[in-house]
C-alpha positions as CSV (number, residue, x, y, z in Angstrom):
1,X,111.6,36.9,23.5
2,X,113.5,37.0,26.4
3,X,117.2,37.9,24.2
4,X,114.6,40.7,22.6
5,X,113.9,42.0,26.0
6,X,117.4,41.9,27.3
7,X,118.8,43.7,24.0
8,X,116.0,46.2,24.5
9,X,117.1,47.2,27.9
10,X,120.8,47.4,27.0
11,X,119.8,49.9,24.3
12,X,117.8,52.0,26.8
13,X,120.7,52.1,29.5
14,X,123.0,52.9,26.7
15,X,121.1,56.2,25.7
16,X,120.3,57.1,29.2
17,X,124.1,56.9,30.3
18,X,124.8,59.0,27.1
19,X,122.5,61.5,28.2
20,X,123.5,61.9,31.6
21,X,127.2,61.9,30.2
22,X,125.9,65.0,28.0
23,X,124.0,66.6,31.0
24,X,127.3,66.5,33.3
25,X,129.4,68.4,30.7
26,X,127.3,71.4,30.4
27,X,126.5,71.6,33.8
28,X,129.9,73.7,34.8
29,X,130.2,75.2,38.4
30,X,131.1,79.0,37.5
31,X,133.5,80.8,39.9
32,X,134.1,84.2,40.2
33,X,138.3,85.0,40.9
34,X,137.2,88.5,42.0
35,X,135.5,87.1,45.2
36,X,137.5,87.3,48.7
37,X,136.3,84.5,50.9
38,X,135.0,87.1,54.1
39,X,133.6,89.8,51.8
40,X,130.5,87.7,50.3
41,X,130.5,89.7,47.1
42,X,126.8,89.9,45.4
43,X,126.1,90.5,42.4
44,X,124.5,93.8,41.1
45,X,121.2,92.3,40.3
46,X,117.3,93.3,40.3
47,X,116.0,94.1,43.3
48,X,113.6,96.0,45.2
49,X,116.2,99.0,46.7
50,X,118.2,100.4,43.4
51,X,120.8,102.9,44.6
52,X,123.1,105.5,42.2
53,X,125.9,107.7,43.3
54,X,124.5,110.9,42.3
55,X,127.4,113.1,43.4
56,X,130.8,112.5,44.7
57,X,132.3,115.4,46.5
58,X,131.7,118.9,44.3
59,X,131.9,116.6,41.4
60,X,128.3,115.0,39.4
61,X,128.9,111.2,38.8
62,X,127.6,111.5,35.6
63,X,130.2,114.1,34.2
64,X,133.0,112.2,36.2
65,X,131.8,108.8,34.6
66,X,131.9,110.5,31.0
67,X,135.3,111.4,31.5
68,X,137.6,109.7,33.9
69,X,136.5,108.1,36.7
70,X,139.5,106.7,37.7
71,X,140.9,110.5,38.5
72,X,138.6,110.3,41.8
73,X,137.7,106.4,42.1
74,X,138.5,103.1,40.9
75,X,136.5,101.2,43.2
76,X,133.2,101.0,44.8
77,X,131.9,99.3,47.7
78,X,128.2,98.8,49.0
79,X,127.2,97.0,51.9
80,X,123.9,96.8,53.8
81,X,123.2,96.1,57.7
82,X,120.1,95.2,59.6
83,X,119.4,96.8,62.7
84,X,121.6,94.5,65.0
85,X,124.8,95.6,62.5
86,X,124.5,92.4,61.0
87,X,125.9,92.5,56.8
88,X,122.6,91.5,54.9
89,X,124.4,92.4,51.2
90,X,127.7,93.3,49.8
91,X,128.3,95.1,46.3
92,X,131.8,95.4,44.5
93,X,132.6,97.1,41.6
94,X,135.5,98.5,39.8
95,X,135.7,101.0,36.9
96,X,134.9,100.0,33.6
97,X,132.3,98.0,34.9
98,X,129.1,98.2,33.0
99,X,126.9,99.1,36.3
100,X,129.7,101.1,38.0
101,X,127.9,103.4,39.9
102,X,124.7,101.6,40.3
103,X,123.5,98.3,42.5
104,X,120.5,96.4,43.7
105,X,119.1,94.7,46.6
106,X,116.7,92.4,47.4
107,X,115.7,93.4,51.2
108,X,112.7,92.1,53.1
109,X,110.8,95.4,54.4
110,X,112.8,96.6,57.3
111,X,115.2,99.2,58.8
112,X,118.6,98.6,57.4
113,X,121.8,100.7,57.4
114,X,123.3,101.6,53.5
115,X,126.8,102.6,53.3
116,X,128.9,103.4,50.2
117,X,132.3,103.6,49.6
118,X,134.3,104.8,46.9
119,X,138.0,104.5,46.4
120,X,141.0,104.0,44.5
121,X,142.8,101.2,46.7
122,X,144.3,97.8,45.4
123,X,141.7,95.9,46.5
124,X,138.3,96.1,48.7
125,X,138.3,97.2,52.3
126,X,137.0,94.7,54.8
127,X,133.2,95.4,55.4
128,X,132.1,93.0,58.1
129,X,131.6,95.7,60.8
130,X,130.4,98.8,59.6
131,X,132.3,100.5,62.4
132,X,135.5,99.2,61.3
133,X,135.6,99.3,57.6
134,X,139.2,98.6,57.2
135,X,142.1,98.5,54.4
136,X,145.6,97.6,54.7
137,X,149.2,98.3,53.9
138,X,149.3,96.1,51.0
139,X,145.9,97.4,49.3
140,X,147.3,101.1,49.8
141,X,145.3,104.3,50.8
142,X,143.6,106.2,48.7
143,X,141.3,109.7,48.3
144,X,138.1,108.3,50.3
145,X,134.6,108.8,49.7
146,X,131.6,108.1,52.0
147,X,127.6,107.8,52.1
148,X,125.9,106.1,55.1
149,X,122.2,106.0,55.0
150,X,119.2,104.3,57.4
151,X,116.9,103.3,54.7
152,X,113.3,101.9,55.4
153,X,112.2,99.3,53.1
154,X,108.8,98.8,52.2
155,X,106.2,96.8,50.2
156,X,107.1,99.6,46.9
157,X,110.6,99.5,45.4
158,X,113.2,102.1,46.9
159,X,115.3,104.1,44.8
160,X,118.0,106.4,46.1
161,X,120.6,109.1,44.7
162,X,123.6,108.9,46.9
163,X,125.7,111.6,47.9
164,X,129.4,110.9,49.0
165,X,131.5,112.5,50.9
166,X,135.5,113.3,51.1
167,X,136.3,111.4,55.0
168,X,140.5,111.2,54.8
169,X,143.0,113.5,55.8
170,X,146.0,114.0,53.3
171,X,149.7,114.6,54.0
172,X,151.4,115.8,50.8
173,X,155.1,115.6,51.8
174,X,157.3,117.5,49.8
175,X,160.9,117.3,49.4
176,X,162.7,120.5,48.3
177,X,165.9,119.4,47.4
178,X,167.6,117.2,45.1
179,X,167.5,113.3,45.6
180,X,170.4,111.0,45.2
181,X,170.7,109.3,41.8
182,X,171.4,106.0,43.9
183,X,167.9,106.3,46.0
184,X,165.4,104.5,44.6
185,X,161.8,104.6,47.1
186,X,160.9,106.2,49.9
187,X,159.2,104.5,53.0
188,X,156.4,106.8,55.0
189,X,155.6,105.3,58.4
190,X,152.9,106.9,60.4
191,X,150.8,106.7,63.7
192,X,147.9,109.0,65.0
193,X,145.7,108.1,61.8
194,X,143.9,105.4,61.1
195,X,143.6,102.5,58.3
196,X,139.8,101.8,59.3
197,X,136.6,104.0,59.6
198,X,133.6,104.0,61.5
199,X,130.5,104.4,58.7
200,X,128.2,106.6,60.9
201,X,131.0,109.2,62.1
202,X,133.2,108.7,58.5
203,X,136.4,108.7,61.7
204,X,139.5,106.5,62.4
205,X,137.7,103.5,64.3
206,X,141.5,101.8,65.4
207,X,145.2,102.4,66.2
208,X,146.8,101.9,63.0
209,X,150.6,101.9,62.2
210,X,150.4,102.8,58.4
211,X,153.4,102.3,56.0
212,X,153.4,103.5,52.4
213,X,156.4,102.5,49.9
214,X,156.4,105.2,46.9
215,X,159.0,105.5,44.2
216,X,161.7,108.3,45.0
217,X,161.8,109.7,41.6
218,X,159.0,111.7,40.7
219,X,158.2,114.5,39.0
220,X,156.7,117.1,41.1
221,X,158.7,115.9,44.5
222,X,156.1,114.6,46.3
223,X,154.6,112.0,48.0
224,X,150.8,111.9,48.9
225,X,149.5,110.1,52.4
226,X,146.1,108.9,53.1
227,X,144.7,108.7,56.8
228,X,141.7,108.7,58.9
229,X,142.2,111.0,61.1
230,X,140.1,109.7,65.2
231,X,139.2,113.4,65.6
232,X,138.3,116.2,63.4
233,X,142.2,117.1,63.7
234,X,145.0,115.6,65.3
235,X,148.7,115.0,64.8
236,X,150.5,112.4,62.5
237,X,153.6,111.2,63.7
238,X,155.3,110.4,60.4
239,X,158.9,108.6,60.2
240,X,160.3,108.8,56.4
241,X,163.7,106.7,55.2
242,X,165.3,107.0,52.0
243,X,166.2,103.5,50.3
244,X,168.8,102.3,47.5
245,X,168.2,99.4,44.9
246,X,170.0,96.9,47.9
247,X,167.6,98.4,50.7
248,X,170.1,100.1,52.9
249,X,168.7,103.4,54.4
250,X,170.4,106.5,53.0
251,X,168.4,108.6,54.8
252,X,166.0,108.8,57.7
253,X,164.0,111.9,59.7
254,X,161.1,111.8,62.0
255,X,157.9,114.3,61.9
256,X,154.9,115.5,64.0
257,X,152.8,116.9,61.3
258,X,149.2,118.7,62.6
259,X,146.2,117.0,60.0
260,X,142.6,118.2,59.7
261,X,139.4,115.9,58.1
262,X,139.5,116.9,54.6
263,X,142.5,119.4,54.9
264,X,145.7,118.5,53.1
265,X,148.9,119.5,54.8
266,X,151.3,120.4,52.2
267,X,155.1,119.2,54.1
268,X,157.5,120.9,52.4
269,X,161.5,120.8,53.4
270,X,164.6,120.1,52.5
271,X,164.9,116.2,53.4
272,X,168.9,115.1,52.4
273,X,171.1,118.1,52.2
274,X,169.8,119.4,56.0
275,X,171.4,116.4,58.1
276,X,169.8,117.1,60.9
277,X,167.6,114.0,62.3
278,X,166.1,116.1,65.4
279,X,161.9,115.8,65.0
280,X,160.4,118.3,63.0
281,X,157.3,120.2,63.8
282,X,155.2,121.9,61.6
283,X,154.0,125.3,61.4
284,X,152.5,127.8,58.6
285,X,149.1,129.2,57.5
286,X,146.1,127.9,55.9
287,X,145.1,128.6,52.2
288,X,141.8,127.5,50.8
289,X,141.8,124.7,47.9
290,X,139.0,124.1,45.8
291,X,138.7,120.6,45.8
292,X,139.6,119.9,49.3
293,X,138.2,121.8,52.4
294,X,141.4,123.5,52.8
295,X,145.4,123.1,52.1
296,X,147.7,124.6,54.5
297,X,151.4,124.4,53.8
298,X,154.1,124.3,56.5
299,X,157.6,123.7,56.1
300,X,160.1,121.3,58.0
């Protein structure tokens, strides 16, 4: 009886091993690639405060979703903030997405602070400190779009419609005539902006040296720059140099170019053939533009 019990036993340990065996090889940790390790990504899942982008800047979400969102946005960012600025919830999403333009929360019933962000960078801006939401060089700067929001949550769902809002400056440097054959991208240098924001003010938040590599031949001649301008206007002090397939500088100038919140300064100038490399300051009028606040064109 003994030899019975003992075979018994072995049987049972056998299928108990196999199952756990099974168990452990559907059980797969799932990682998502898209996560950076100090964002804390969430997921866009049911909660009690559902918020939409209703409107980005003279332009309904819905219309821009049915065509091309990319044209104004590639990228949106939500974050949430108790009242000691602490980051309760982060959202990320990129066009195409299924829920691009919506997210949830789960909040506990409190005063928190919403902000929204929409843009076309390489990657998302650093949300930690809502007064110093921040992109870099390498991620680029884009158009940028704003909503910040104190919400009050409740013991009934919240639902909101957000409205965003232009908060960059634009230099749109133009160069008048013709490019060497043998230059190959242009480097654009430039202090007096910013590369971080300030949610509740949508202004430059810190002293940024910003440097944008664009290719040199392109068709019209110019070169857009992104900035966050400390001050409703100020004064971008912009150094440009030409560079050939082996690096070397074929060309270099120095600029003080006067910026306005969502005003783009059209630079225009002739930037090789005049060989002068005395700093340039801007002056013109103002024209209106329909999409921006205003566009003023100066030459150099």
């Amino acid at each position: 009886m003994s030899d019975h019990i003992t075979n018994t036993m072995k049987k049972g340990l056998y299928y108990l091993l196999c199952a756990l065996m099974l168990l452990a090889g559907c059980e797969r940790p799932v990682f998502d690639s898209d996560d950076a390790v100090d964002e804390g990504k969430a997921s866009a899942v049911v909660g009690n405060v559902q918020v939409t982008v209703a409107h980005i800047e003279q332009v309904p979400f819905a219309e821009l979703t049915r065509l091309k969102p990319e044209n104004v946005c590639s990228r949106l960012n939500y974050a949430v903030y108790d009242e000691e600025g602490e980051r309760q919830a982060m959202v990320s999403q990129k066009a195409g997405d299924g829920d691009f333009g919506t997210a949830a929360f789960q909040l506990a019933e409190g005063t928190y602070t919403l902000v929204a962000v929409a843009h076309s960078s390489e990657g998302n801006p650093t949300m930690t400190d809502a007064a110093k939401i921040r992109f870099t060089n390498a991620q680029g700067f884009t158009d940028t779009f704003l909503c910040c929001d104190t919400i009050t949550v409740g013991a009934e769902p919240l639902s909101l419609k957000l409205n965003m809002h232009r908060i960059v400056s634009m230099c749109r440097f133009v160069i008048a005539d013709d490019i060497p054959s043998d230059v190959t991208r242009m480097r654009f240098q430039y202090r007096g902006g910013s590369g971080a924001f300030d949610a509740s003010t949508g202004l430059g938040s810190v002293k940024s040296v910003q440097t944008v590599f664009l290719p040199a031949h392109v068709q019209p001649r110019q070169y857009d720059l992104y900035t966050f301008l400390p001050a409703e206007e100020g004064t971008l002090h912009l150094q440009v140099t030409a560079h050939d397939t082996e690096d070397y500088v074929k060309g270099e100038k120095s600029f003080d170019v006067p910026m306005r919140r969502n005003e783009i300064t059209v630079f225009t100038g002739n930037f090789f053939s005049d060989s002068s490399t005395r700093r340039n300051t801007a002056s013109g009028g103002v024209d209106i533009d329909a999409d921006w606040h205003a566009e003023r064109h100066v030459s150099y």
